[in-house]
TIGU-49624 format. One record per residue: residue in one letter; x negated, y, z negated of N, C-alpha, C in turn. Coordinates in steps of 0.02 Angstrom, whole numbers, plus 50000, padded with zeros to 5 digits. Example, Ala and Ser with C-alpha at 12.3 -4.5 7.8 and 13.67 -1.06 7.14 Angstrom:
BEGIN
A493404971649610493854977549610493404983549610/S493584988849646493164994749643493555000249606/
***
This chain:
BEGIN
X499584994050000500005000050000499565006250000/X499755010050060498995017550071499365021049983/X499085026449995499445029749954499815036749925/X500095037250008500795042050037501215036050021/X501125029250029501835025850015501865023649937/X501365023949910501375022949820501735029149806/X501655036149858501955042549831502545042049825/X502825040049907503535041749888503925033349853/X503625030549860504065023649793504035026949734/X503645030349701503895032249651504395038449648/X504365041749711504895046749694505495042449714/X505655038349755506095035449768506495033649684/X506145029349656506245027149609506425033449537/X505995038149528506245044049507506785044049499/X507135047949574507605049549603508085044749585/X508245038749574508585032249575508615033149481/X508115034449447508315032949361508675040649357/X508555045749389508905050649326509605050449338/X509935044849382510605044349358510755040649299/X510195036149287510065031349246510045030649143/X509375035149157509015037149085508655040049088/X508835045449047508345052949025507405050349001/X507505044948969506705045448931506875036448905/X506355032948900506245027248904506505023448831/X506515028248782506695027948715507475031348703/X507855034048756508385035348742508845030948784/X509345029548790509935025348829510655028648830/X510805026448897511395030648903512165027348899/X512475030248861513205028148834513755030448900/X513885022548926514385021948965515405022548947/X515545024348985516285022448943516755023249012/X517315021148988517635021549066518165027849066/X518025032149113518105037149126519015037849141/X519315035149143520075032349152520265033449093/X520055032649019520215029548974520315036148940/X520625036848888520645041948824519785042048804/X519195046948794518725046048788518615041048690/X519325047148659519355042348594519625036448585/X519625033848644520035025648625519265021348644/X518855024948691518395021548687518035021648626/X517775026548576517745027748507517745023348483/X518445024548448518735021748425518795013248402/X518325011648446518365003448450517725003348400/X517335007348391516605001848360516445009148296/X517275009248248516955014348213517135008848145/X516745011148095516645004848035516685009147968/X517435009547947517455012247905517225007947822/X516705010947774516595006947731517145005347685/X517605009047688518175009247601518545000847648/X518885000247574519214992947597520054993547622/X519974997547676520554998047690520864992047742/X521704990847742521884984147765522124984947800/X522084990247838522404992247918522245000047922/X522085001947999521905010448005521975009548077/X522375015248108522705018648175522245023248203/X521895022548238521635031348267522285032848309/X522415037948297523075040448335522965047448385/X523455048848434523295052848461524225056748475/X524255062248461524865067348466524795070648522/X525385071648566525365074248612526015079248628/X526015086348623526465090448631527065090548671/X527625089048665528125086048705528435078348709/X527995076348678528015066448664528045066548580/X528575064048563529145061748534528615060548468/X528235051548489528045048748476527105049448456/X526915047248403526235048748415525895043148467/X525305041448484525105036648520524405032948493/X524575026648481524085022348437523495019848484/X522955024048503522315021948517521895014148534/X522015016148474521615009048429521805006848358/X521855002748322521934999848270521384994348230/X521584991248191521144986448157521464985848085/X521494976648080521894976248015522374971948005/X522704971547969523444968447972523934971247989/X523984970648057524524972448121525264976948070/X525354971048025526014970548003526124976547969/X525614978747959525654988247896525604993147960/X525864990348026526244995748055526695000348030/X527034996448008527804997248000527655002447949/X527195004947896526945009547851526955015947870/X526805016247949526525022348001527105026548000/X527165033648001527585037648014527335040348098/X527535037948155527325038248190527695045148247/X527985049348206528115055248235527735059448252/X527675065448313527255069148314526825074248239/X526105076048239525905079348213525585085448229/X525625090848222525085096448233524525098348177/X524385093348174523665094248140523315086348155/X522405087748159522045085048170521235085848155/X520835080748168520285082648138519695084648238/X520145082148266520255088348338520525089648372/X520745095748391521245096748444520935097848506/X521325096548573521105096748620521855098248688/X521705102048741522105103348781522125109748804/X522405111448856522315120648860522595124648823/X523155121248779523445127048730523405121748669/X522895118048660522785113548598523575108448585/X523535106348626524415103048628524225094248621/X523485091548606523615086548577523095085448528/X523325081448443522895081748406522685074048378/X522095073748353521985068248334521715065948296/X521985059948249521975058848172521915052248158/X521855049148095521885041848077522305041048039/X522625036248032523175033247974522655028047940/X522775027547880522605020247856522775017147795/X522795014247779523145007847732522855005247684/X522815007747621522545005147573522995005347509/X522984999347502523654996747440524464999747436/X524524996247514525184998447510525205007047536/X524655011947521524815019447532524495019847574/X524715025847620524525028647677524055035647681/X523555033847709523015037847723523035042247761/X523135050147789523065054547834522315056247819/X521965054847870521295060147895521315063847964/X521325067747935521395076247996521145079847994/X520565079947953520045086847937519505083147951/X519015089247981518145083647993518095082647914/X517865085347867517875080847785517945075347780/X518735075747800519155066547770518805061247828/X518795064247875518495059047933517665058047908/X517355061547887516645060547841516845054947798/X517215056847753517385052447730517755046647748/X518055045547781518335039647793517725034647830/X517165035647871516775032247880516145030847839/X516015036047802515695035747732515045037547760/X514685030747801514035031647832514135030547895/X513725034747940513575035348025513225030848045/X513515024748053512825018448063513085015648133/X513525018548170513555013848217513785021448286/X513505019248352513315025148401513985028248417/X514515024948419515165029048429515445033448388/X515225030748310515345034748252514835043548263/X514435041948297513885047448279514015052648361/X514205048748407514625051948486515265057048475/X515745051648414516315053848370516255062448343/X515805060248279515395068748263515275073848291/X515045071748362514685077448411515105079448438/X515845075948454516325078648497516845081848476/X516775080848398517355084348376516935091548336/X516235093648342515885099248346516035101648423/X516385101448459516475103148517515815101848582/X515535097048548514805094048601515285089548672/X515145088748725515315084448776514745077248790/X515235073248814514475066548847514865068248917/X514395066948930514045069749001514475062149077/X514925062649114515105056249120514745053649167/X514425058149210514075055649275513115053549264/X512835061149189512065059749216511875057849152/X511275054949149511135051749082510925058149034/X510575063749059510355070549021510795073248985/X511725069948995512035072048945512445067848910/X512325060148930512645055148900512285050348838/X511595053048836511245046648809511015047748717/X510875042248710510455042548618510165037748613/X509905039448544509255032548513509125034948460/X509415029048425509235026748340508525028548303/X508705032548248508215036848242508305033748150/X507475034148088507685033248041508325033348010/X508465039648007508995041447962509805044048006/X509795041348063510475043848100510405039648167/X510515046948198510555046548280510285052448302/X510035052548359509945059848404510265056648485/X510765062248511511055063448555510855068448603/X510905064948673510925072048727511545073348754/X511775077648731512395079048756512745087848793/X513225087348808513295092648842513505099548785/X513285104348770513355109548744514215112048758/X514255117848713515115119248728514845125048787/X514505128048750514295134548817514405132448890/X514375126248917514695124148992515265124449003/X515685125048949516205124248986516765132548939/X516435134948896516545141148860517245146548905/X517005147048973517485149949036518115144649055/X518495143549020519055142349044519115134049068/X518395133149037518235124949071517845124049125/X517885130249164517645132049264516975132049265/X516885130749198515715131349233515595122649215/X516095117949198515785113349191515515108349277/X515755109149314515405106649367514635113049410/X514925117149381514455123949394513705122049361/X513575123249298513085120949255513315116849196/X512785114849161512975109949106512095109949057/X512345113149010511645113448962511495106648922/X510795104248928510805099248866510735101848803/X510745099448749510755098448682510655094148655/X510165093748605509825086548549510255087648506/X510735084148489511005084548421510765078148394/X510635078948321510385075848269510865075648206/X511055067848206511515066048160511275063548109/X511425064248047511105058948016511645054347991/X511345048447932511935043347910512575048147888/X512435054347842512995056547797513415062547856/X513285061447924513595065047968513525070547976/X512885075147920512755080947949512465081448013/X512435087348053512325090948104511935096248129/X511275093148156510955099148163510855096748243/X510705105348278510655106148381510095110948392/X510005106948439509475111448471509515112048541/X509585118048577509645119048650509145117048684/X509105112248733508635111848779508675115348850/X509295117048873508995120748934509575119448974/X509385120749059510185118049094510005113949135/X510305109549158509885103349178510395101949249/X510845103649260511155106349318511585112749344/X511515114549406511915118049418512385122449484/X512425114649498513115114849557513325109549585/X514065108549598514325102649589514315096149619/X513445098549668513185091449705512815091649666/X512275094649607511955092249576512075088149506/X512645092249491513085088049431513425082249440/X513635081749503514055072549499513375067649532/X513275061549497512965055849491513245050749486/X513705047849556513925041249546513735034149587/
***
């Protein structure tokens, strides 16, 4: 192999990972883009208290009904759920904040509301698992990134997680700069769910450089 063609195999290859992975020690969190982003969540969060059933739920302005995510537990302490709409949550989301989203859960017979980031601290106790710590960042108003790994990815760090994820500043205008630009951000979680960010920069900015599929 001369080595104009060692050149461009590696840009080839380049070119081919940064849809991939940002840095060899970080990995990027897939989810299916169809889906409620919190139902994907939702599946691998591990609350420590001994509760015997818990709902992530989701309210939606105009619907009757709340809408059950995900669950875990003994099915049967449905029936416990007051499953009418709520306006409150531990986030809201929509153009006029018209759906919110909360947990029910079940411990001895009584029913649990968590709707504040606090109770949701608490209700998982410790940040030990990557959806729990994705969870945190998004309800600080952080984005994952769906197309490039520079804003989807993390790696297990002593005491938490660190995340690259998308900053709010992309989408700050009305939502309209998120295919425009998109800033990264290190956020750094630790087990007890505090939160610390650091801006890294903009890592795209226009909407052939931002979609990666």
């Amino acid at each position: 192999m001369t080595l104009r063609q060692a050149i461009i195999f590696v840009l080839i290859i380049f070119s081919f990972s940064r849809c991939q992975e940002t840095e060899a020690d970080f990995k990027s969190f897939t989810y299916d883009r169809n889906k409620d982003l919190f139902e994907t969540l939702a599946k691998n969060l591990d609350p420590d208290e001994n509760y015997t059933y818990w709902a992530f739920m989701r309210s939606t302005h105009g619907i009757g009904n709340a809408t059950i995510l995900h669950e875990e537990g003994d099915i049967s302490q449905r029936k416990l759920l007051n499953l009418r709409f709520e306006l409150k949550g531990f986030f809201n989301w929509g153009h006029h904040a018209d759906m919110y989203y909360y947990i029910l859960a079940v411990r001895n017979d009584n029913v649990h509301k968590i709707q504040t980031k606090e109770s949701l601290i608490n209700f998982l106790d410790t940040i030990d698992t990557t959806e729990e710590a994705f969870l945190i960042a998004r309800i600080h108003q952080f984005l994952i990134d769906p197309s490039l790994s520079e804003g989807n990815s993390f790696r297990k760090i002593k005491d938490g997680y660190e995340l690259l994820v998308v900053g709010p500043d992309s989408y700050a205008d009305g939502y309209t700069n998120f295919d425009l630009k998109r800033t990264q951000h290190l956020v750094t979680i630790n087990t007890k769910g505090e939160l610390s960010t650091r801006l890294i920069g903009t890592y795209c900015e226009s909407d052939e450089d931002c979609i990666c599929d």
